[in-house]
Structures are given as structure tokens and as C-alpha cells.
C-alpha positions as CSV (number, residue, x, y, z in Angstrom):
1,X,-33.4,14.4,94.5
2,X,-33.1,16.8,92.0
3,X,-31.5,20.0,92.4
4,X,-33.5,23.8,92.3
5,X,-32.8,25.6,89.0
6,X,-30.9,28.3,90.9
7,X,-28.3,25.9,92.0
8,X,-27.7,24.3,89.2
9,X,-24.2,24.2,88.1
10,X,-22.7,25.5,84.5
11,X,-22.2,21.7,83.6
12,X,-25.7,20.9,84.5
13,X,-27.4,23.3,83.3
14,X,-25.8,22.8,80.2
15,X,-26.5,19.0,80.2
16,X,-30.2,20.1,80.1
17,X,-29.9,23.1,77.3
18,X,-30.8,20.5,74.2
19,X,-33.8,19.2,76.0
20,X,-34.9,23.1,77.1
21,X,-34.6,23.9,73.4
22,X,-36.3,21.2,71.8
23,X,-39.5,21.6,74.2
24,X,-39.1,25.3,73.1
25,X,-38.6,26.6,77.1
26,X,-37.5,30.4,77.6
27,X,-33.9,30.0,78.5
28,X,-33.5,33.8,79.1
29,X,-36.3,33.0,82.2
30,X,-34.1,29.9,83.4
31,X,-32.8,31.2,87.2
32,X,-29.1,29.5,85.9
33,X,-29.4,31.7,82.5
34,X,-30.2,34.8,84.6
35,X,-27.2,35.0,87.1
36,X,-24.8,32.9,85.1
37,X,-22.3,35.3,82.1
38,X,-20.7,31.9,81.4
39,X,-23.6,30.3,80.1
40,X,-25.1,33.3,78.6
41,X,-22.3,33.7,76.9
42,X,-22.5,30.2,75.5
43,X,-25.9,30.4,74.5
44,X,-24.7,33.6,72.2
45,X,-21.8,32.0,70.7
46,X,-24.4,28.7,69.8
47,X,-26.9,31.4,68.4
48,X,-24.0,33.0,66.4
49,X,-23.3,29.5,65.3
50,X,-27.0,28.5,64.0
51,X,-27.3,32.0,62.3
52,X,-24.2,31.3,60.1
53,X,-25.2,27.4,59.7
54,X,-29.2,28.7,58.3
55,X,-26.8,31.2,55.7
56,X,-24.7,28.4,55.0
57,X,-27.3,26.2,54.3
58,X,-30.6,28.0,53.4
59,X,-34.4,26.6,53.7
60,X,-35.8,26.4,50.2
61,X,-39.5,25.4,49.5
62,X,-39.5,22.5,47.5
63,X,-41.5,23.2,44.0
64,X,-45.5,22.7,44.5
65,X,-45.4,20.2,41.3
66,X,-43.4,17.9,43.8
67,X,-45.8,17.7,46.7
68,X,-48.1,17.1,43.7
69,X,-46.0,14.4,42.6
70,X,-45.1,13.0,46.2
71,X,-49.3,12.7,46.9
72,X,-49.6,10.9,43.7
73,X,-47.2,8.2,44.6
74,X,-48.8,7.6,48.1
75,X,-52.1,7.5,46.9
76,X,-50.8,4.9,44.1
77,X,-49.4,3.0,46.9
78,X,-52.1,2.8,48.9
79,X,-54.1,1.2,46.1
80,X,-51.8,-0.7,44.9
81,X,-51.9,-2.2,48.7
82,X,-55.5,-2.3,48.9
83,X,-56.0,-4.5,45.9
84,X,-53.5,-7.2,47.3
């Protein structure tokens, strides 16, 4: 049986944190995130550490004449396939 969020331990709690984040949950609402410094504290040391990997490595928009080129190659496939 699984345990209830507020008696989750540190180390289970944290076993869940990828799968909270990747379904996009609230953590700050998580019971265990409420009463627990530890893990707060780790979730702002892991923020800290995304902030300075996104300067590190920022997003850049790929030029529009690429997506032009990328849907011209897919559409070539595809009829290319189609007369085979």
C-alpha cells in the first residue's frame, strides 16, 4: 500500500520528483515540499542549476528557410515512397 504524501520520507519523495516534474505537478503544493526545508532546499539548488545550464546552453530558433527545407525533404520522401 502506498504511503499518504505527508508521510512520505525525503528519499521518497525525492524518488518521485522527476515524474512530478515531467507531468508538470505543483511541487510547492506537494504536503512533503510544504513541511520539509531539506527538500525545499533541494528543489532551489536543482532550479539554480537549470537556470545556469539554459545560460550555458541557450534555445535558439532554428532559421525559418530550414523548416522550409526540412518539409521539402518529407514531402519528397513521401512521394518518393508512394510511387514504389
Amino acid at each position: 500500500m502506498r504511503e499518504s504524501a505527508n508521510s512520505l520520507s525525503c528519499a521518497e519523495f525525492q524518488a518521485q520528483l522527476p515524474e512530478l516534474i515531467v507531468y508538470g505537478e505543483t511541487i510547492g503544493n506537494h504536503p512533503h515540499f510544504q513541511s520539509c526545508k531539506l527538500c525545499r532546499a533541494l528543489l532551489t539548488d536543482l532550479d539554480t542549476i537549470a537556470q545556469a545550464a539554459r545560460q550555458l546552453f541557450p534555445i535558439e530558433e532554428p532559421p525559418d528557410a530550414l523548416w522550409k527545407q526540412i518539409e521539402s525533404e518529407i514531402a519528397k520522401e513521401e512521394s518518393d515512397n508512394k510511387l514504389r
